[in-house]
PyMOL Python script that loads the backbone (N, CA, C, O; Angstrom):
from pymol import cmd

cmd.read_pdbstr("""\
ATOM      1  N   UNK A   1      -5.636  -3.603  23.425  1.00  0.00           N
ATOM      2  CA  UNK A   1      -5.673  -2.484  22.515  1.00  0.00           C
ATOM      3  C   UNK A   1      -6.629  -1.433  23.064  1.00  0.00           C
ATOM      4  O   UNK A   1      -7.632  -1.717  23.719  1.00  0.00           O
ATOM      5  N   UNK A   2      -6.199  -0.052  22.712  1.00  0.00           N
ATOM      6  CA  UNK A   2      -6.663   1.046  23.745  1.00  0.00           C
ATOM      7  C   UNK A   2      -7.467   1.484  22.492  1.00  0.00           C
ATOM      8  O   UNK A   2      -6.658   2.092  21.792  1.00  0.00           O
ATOM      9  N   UNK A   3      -8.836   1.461  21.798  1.00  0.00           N
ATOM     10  CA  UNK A   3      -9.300   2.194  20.790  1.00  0.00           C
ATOM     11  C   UNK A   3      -9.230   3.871  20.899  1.00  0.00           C
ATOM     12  O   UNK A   3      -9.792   4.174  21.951  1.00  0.00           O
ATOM     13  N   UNK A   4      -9.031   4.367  20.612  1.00  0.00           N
ATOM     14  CA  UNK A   4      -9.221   6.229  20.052  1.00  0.00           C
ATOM     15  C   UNK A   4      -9.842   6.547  19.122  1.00  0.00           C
ATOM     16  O   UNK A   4     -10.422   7.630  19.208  1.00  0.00           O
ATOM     17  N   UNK A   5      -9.975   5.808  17.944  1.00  0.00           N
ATOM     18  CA  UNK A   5     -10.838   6.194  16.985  1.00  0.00           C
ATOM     19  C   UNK A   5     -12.476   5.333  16.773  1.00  0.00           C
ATOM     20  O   UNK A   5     -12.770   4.175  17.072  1.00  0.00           O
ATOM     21  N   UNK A   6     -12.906   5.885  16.457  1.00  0.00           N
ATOM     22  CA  UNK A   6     -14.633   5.275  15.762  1.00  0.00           C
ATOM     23  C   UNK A   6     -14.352   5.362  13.986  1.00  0.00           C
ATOM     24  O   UNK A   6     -13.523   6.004  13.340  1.00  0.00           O
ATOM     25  N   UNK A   7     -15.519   4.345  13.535  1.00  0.00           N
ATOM     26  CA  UNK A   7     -15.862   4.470  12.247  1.00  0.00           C
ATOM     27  C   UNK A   7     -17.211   4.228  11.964  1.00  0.00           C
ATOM     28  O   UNK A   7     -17.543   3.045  11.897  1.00  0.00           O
ATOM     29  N   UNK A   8     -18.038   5.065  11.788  1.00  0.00           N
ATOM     30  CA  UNK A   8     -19.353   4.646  11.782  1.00  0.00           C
ATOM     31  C   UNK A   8     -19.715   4.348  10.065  1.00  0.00           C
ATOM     32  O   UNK A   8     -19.105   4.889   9.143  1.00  0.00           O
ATOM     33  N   UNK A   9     -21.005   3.224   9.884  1.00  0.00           N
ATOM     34  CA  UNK A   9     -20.861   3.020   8.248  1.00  0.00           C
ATOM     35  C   UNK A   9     -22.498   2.438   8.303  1.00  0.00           C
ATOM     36  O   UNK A   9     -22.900   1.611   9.121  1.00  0.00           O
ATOM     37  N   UNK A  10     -23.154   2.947   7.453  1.00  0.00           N
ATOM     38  CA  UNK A  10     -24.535   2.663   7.445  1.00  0.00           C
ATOM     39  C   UNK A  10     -24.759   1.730   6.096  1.00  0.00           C
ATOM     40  O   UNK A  10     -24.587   1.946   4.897  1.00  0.00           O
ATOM     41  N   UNK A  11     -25.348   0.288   7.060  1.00  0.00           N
ATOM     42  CA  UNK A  11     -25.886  -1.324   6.174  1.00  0.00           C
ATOM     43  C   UNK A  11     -26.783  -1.491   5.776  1.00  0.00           C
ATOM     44  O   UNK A  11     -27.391  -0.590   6.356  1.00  0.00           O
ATOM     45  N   UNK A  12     -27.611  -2.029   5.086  1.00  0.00           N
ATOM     46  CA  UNK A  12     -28.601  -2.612   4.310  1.00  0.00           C
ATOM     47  C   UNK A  12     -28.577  -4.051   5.787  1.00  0.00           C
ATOM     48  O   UNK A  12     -27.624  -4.571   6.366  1.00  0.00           O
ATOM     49  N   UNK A  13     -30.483  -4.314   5.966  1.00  0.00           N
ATOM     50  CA  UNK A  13     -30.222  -5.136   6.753  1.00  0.00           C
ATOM     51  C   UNK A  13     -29.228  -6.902   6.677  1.00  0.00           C
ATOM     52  O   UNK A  13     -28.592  -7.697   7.370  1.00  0.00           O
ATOM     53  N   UNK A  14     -29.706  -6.662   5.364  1.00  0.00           N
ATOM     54  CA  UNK A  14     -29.330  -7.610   4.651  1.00  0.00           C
ATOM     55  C   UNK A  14     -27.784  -7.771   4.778  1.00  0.00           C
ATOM     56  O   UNK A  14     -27.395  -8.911   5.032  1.00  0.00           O
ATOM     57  N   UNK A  15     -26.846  -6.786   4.636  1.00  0.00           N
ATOM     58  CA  UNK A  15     -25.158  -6.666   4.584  1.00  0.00           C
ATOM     59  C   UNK A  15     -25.031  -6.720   6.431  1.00  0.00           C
ATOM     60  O   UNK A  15     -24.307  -7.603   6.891  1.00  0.00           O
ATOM     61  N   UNK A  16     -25.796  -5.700   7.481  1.00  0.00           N
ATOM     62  CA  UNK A  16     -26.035  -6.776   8.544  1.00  0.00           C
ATOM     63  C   UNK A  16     -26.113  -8.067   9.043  1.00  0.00           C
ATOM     64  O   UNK A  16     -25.227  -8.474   9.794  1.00  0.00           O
ATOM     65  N   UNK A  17     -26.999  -8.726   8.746  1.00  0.00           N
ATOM     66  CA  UNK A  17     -26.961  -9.696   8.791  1.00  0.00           C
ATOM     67  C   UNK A  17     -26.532 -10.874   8.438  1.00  0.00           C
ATOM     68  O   UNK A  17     -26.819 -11.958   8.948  1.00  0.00           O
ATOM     69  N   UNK A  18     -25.461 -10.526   7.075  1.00  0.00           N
ATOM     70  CA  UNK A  18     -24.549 -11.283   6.703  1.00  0.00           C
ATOM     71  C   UNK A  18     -22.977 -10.983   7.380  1.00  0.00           C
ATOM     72  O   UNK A  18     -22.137 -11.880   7.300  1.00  0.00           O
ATOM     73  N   UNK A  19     -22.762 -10.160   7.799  1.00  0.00           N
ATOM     74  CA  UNK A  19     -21.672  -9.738   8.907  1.00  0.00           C
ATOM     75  C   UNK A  19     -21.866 -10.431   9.855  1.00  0.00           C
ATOM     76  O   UNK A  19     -21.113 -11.355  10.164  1.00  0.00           O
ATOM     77  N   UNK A  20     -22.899 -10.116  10.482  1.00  0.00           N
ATOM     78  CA  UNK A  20     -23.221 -10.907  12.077  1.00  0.00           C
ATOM     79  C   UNK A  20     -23.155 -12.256  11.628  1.00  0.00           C
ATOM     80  O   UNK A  20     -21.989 -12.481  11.952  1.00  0.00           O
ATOM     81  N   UNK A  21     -23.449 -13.033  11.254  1.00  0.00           N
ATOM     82  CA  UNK A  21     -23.686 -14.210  11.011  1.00  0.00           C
ATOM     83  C   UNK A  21     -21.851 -14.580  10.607  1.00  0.00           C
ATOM     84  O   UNK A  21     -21.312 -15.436  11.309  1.00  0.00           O
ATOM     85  N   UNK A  22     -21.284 -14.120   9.852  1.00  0.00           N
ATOM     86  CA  UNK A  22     -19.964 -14.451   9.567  1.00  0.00           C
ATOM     87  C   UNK A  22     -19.459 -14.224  10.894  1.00  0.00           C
ATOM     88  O   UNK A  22     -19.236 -15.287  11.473  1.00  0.00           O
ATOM     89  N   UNK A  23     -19.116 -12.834  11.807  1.00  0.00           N
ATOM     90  CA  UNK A  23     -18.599 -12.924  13.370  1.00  0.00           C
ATOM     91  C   UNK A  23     -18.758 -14.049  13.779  1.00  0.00           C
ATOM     92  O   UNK A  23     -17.724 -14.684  13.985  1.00  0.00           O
ATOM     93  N   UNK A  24     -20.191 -14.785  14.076  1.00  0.00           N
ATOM     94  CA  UNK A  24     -20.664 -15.646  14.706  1.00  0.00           C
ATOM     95  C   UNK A  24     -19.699 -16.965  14.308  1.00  0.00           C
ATOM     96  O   UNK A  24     -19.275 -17.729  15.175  1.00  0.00           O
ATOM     97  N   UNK A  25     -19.428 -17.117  12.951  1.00  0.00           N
ATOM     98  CA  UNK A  25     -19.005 -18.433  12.489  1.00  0.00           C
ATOM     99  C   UNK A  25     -17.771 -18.158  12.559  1.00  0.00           C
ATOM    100  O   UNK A  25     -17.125 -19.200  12.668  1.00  0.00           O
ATOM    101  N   UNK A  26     -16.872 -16.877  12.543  1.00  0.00           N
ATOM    102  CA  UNK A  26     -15.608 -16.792  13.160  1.00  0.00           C
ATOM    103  C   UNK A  26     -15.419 -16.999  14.671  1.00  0.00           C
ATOM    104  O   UNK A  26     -14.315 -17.407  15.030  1.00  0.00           O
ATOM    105  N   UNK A  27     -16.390 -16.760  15.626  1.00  0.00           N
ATOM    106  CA  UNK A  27     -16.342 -17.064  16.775  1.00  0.00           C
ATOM    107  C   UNK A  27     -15.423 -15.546  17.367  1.00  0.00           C
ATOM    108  O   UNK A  27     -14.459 -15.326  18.100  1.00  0.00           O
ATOM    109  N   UNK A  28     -16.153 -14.942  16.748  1.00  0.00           N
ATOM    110  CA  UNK A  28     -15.412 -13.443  17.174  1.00  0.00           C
ATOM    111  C   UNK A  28     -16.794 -12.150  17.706  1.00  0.00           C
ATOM    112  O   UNK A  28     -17.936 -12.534  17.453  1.00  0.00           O
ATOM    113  N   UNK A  29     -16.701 -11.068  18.228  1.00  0.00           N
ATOM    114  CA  UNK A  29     -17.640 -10.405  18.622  1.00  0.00           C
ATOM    115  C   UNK A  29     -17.445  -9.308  17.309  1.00  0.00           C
ATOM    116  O   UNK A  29     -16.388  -9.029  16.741  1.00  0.00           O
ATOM    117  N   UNK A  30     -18.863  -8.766  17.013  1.00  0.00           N
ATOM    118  CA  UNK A  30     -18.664  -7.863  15.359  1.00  0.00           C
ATOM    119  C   UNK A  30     -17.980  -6.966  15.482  1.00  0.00           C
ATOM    120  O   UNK A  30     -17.810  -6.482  14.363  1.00  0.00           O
ATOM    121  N   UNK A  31     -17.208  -6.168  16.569  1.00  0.00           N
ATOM    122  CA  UNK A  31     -16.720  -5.537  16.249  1.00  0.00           C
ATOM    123  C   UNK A  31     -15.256  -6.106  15.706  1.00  0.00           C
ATOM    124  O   UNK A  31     -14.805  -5.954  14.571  1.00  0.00           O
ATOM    125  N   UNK A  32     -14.715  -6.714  16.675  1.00  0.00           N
ATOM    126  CA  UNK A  32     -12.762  -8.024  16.415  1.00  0.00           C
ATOM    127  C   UNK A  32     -13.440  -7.723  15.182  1.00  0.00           C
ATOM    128  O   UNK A  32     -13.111  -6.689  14.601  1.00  0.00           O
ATOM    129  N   UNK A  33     -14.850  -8.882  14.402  1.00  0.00           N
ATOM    130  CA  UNK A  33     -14.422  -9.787  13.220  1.00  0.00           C
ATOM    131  C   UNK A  33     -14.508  -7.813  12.172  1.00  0.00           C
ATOM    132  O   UNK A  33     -13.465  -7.537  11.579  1.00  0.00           O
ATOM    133  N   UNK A  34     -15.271  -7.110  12.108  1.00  0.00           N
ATOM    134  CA  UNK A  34     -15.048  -6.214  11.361  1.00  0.00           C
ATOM    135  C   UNK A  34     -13.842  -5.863  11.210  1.00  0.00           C
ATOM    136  O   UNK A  34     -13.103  -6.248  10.303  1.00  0.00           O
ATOM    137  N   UNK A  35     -13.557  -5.085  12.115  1.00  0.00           N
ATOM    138  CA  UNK A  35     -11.658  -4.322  12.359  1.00  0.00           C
ATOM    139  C   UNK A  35     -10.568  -5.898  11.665  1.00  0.00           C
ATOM    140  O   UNK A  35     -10.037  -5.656  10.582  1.00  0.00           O
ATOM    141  N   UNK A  36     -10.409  -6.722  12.003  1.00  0.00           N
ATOM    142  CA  UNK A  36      -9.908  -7.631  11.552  1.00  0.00           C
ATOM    143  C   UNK A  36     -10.382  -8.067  10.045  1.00  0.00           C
ATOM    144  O   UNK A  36      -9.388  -8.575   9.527  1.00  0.00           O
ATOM    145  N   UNK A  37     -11.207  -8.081   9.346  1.00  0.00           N
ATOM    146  CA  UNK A  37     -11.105  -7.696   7.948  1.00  0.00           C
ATOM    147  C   UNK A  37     -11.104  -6.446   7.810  1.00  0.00           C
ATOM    148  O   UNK A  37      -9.945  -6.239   7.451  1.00  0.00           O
ATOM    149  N   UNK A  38     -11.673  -5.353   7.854  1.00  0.00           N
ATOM    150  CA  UNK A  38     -11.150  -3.924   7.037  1.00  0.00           C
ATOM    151  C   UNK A  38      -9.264  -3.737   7.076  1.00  0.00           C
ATOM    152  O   UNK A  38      -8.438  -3.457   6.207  1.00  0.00           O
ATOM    153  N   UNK A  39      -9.183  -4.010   8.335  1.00  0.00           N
ATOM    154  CA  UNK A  39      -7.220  -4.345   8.437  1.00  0.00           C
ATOM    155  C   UNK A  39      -6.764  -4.632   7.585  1.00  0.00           C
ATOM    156  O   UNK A  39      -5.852  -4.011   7.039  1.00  0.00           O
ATOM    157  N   UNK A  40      -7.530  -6.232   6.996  1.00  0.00           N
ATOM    158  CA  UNK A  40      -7.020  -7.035   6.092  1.00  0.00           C
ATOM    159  C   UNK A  40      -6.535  -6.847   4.574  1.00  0.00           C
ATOM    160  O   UNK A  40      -5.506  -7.049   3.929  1.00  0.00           O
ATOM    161  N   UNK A  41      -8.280  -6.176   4.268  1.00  0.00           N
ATOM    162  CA  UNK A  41      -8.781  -5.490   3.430  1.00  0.00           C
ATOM    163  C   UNK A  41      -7.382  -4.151   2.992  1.00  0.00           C
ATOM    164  O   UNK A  41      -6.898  -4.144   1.860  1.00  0.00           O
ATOM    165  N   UNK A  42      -6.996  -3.301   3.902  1.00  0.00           N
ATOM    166  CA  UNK A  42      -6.525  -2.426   4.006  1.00  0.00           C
ATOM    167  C   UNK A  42      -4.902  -2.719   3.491  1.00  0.00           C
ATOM    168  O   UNK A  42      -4.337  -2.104   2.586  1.00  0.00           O
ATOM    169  N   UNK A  43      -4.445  -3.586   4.139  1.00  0.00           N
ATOM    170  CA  UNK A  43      -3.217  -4.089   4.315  1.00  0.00           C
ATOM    171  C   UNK A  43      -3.076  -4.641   2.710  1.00  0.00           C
ATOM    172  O   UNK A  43      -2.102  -4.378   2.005  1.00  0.00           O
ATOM    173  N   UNK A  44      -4.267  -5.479   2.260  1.00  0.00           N
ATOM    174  CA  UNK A  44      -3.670  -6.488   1.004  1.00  0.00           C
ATOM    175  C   UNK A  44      -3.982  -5.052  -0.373  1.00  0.00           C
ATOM    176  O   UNK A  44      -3.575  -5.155  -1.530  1.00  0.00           O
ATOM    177  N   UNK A  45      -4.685  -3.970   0.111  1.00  0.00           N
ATOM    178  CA  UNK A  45      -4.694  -2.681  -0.932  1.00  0.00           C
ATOM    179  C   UNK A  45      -3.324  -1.903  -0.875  1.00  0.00           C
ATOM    180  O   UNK A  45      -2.882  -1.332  -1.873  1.00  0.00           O
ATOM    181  N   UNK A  46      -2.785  -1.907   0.130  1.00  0.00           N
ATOM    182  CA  UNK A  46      -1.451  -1.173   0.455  1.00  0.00           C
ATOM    183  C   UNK A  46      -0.522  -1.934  -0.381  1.00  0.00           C
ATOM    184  O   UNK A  46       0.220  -1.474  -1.249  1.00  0.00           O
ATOM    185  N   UNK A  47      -0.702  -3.644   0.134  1.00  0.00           N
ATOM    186  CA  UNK A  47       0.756  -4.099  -0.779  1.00  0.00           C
ATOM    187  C   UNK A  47       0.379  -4.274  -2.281  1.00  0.00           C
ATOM    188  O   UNK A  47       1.172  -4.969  -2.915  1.00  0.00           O
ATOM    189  N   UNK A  48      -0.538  -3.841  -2.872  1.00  0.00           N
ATOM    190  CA  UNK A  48      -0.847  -3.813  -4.111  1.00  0.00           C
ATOM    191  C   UNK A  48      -0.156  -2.820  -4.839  1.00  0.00           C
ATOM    192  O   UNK A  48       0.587  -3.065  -5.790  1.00  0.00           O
ATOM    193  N   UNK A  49      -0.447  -1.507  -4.312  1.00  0.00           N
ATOM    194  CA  UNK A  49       0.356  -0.463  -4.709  1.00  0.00           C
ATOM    195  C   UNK A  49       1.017  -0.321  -4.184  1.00  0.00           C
ATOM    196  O   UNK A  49       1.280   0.859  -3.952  1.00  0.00           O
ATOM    197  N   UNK A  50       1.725  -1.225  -3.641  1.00  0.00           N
ATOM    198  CA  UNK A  50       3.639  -0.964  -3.047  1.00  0.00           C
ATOM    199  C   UNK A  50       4.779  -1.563  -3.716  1.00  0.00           C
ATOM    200  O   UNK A  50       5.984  -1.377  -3.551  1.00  0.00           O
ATOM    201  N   UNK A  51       3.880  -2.631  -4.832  1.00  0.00           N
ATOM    202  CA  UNK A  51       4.944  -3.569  -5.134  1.00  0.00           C
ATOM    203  C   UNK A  51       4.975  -3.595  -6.754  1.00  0.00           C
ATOM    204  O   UNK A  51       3.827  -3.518  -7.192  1.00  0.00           O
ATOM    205  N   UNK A  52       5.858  -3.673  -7.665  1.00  0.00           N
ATOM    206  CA  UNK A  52       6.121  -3.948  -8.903  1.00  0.00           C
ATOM    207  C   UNK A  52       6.233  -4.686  -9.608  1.00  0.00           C
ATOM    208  O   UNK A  52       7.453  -4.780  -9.741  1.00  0.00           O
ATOM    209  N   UNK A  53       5.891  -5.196 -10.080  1.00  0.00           N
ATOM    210  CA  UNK A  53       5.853  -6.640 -11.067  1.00  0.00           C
ATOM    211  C   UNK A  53       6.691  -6.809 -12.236  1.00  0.00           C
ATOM    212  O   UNK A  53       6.310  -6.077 -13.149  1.00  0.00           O
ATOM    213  N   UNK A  54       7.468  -7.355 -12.462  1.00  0.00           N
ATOM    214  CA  UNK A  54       8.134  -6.927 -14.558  1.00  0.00           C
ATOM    215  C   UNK A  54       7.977  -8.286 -14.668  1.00  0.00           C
ATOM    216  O   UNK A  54       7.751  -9.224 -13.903  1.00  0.00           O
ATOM    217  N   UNK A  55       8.177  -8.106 -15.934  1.00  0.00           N
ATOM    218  CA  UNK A  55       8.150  -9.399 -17.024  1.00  0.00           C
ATOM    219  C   UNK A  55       9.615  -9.721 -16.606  1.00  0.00           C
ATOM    220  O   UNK A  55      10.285  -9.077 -15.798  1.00  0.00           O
ATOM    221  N   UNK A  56      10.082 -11.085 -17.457  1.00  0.00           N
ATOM    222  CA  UNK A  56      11.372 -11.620 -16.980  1.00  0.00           C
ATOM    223  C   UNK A  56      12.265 -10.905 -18.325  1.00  0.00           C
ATOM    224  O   UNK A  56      13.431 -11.216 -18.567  1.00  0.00           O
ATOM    225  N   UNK A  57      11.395  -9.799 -19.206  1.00  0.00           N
ATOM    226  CA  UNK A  57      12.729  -8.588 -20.015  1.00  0.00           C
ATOM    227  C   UNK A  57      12.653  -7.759 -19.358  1.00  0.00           C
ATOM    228  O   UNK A  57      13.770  -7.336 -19.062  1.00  0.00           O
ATOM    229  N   UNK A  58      11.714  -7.132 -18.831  1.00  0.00           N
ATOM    230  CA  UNK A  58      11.978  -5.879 -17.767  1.00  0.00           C
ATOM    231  C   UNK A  58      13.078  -6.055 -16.588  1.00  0.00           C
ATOM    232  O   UNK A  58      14.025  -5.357 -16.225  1.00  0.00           O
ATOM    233  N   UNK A  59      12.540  -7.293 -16.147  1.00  0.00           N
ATOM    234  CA  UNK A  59      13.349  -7.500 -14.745  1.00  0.00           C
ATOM    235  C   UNK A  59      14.952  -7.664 -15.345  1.00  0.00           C
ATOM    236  O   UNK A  59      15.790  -7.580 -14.448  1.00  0.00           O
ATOM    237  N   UNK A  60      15.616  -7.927 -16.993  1.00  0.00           N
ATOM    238  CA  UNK A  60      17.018  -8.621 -16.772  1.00  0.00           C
ATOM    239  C   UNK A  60      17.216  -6.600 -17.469  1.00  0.00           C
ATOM    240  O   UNK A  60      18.235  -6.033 -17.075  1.00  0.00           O
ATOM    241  N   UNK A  61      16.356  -5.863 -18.293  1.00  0.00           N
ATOM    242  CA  UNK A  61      16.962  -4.827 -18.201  1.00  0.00           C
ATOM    243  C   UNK A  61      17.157  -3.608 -17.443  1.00  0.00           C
ATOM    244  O   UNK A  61      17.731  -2.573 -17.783  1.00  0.00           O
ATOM    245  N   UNK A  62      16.395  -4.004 -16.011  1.00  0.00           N
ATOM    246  CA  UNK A  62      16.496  -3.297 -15.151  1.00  0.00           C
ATOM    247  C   UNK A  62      17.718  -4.279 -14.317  1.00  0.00           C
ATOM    248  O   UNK A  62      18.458  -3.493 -13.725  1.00  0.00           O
ATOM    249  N   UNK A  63      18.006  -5.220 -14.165  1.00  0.00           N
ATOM    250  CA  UNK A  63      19.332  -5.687 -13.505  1.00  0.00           C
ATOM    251  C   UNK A  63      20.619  -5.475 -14.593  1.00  0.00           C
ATOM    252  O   UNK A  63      21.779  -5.845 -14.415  1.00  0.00           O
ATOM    253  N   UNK A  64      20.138  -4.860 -15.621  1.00  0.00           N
ATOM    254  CA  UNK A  64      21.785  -3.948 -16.742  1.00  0.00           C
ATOM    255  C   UNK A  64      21.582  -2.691 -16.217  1.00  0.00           C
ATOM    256  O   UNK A  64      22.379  -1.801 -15.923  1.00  0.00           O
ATOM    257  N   UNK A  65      20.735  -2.744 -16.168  1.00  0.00           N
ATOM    258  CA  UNK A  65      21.012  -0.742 -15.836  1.00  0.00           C
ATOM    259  C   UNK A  65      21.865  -0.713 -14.173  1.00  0.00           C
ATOM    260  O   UNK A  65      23.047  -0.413 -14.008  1.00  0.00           O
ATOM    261  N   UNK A  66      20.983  -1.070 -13.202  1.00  0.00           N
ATOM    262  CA  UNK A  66      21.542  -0.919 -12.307  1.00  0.00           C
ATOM    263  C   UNK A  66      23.155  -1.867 -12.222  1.00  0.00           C
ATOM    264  O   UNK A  66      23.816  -1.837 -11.184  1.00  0.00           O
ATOM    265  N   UNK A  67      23.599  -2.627 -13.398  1.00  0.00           N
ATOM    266  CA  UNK A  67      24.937  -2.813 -13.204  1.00  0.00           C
ATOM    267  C   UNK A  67      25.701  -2.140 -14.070  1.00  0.00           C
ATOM    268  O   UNK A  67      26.700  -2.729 -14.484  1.00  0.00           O
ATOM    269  N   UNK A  68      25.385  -0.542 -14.628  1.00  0.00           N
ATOM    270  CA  UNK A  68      26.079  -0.341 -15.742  1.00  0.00           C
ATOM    271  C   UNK A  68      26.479   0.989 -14.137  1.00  0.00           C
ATOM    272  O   UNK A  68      26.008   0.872 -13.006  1.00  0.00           O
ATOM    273  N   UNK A  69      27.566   2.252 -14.684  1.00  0.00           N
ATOM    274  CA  UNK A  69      27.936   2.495 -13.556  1.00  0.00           C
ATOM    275  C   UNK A  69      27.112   4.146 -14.008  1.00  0.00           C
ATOM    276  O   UNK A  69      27.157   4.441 -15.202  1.00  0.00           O
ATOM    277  N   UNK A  70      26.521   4.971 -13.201  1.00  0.00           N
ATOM    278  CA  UNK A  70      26.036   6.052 -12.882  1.00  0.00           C
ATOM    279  C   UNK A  70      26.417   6.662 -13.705  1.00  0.00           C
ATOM    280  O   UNK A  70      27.403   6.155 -14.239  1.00  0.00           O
ATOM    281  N   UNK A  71      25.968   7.984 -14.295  1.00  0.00           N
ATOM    282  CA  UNK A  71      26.306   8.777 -15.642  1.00  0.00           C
ATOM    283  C   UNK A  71      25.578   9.723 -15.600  1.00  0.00           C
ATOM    284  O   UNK A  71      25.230   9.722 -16.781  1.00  0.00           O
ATOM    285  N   UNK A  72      24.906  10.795 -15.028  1.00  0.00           N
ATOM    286  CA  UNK A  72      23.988  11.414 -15.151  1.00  0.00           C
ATOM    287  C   UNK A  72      23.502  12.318 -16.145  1.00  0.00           C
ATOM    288  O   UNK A  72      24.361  12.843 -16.853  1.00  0.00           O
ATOM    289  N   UNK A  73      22.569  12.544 -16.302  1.00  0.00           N
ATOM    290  CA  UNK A  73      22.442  13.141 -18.090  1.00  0.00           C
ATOM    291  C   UNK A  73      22.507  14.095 -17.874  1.00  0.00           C
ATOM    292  O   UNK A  73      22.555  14.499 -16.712  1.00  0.00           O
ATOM    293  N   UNK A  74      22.551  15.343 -19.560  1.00  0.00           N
ATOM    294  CA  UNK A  74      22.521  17.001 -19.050  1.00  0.00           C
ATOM    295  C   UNK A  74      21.439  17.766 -17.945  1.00  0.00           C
ATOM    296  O   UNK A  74      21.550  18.830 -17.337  1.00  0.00           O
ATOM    297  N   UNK A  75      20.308  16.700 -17.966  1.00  0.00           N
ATOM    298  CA  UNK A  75      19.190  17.597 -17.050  1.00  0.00           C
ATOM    299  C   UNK A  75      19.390  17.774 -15.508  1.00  0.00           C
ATOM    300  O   UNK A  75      19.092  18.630 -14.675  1.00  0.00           O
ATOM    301  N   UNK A  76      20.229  16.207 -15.518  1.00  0.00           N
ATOM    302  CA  UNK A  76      20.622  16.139 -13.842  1.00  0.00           C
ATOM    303  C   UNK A  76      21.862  16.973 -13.522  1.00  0.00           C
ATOM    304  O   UNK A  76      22.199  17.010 -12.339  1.00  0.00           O
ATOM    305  N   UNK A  77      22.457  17.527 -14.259  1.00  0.00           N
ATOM    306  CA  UNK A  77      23.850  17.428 -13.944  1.00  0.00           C
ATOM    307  C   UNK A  77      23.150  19.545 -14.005  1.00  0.00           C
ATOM    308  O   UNK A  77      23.323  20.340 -13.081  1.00  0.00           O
ATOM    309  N   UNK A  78      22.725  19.734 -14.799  1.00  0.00           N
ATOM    310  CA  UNK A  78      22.077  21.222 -14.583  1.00  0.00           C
ATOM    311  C   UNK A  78      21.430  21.685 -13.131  1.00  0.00           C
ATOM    312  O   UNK A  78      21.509  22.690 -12.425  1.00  0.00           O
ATOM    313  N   UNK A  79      20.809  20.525 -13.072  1.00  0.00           N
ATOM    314  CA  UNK A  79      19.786  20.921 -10.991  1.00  0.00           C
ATOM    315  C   UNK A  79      20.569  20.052 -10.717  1.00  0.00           C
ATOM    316  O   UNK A  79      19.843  19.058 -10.714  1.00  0.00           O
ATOM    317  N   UNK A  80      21.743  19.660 -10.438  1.00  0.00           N
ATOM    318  CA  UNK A  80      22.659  19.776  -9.615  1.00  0.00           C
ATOM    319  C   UNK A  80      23.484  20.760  -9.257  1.00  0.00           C
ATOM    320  O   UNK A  80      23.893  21.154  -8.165  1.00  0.00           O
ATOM    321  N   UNK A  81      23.678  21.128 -10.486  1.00  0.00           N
ATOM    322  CA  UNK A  81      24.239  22.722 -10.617  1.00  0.00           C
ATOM    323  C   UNK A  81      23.630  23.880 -10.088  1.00  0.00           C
ATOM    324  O   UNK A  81      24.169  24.704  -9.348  1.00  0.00           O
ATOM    325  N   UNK A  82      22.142  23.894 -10.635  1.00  0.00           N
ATOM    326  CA  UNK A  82      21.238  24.987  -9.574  1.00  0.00           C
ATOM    327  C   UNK A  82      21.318  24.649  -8.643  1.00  0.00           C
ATOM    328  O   UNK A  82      22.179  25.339  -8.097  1.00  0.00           O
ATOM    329  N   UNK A  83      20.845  23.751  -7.809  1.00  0.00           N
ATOM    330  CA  UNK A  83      20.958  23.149  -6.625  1.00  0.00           C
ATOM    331  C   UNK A  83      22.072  23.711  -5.764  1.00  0.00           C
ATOM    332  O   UNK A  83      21.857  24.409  -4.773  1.00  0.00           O
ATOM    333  N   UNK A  84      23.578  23.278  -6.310  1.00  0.00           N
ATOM    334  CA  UNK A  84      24.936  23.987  -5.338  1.00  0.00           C
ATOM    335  C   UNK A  84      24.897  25.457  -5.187  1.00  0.00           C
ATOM    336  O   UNK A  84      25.415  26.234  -4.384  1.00  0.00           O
ATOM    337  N   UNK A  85      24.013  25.613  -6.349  1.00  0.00           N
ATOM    338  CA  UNK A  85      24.037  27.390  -6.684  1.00  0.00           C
ATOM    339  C   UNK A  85      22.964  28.049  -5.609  1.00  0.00           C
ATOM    340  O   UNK A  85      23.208  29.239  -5.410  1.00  0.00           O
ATOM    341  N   UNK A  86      22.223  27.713  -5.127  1.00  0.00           N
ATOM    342  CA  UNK A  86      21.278  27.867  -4.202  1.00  0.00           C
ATOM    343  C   UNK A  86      21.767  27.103  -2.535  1.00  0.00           C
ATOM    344  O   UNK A  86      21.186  27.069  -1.450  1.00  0.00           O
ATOM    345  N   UNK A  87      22.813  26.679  -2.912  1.00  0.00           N
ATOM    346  CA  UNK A  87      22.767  25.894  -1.300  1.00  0.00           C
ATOM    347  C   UNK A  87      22.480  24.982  -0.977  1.00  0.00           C
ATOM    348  O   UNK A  87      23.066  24.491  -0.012  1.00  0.00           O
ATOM    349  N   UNK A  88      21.207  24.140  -1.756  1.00  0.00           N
ATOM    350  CA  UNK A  88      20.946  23.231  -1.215  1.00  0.00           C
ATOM    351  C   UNK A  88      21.522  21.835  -1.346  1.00  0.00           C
ATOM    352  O   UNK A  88      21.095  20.923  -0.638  1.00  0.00           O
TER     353      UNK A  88
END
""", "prot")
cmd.dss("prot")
cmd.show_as("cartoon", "prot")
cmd.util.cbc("prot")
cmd.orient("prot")
């Protein structure tokens, strides 16, 4: 891996020295064991807000809707209308 970026972040000796000491017991050098949790860190915040959860009534009335067949209401069917009317 070719780094390009820096992140600089100012510790308490104390949050130091509990880092170093974790690298050490990962058997990694502080920088791997940092970048390899903030990644982690990063990654398990992303799929948090990526993913949706329903209850098992949400989930069976969202599997009716998507089997009932398309219908669009007056608002859509208007900016669709502006929409052709403009071109786009």
């Amino acid at each position: 891996m070719t780094a390009a970026a820096r992140l600089d972040l100012r510790l308490s000796m104390k949050d130091r020295e509990r880092i170093d000491r974790a690298a050490a017991l990962a058997g990694l050098p502080l920088a791997a064991f940092v970048r390899t949790a903030v990644l982690r860190e990063a990654d398990r915040t992303v799929a948090a807000e990526s993913v949706a959860t329903l209850s098992l009534t949400e989930s069976k009335r969202f599997l009716a809707a998507l089997g009932k067949p398309f219908a669009p209401n007056a608002a859509l069917r208007r900016a669709l209308k502006r929409g052709s009317e403009l071109g786009i």
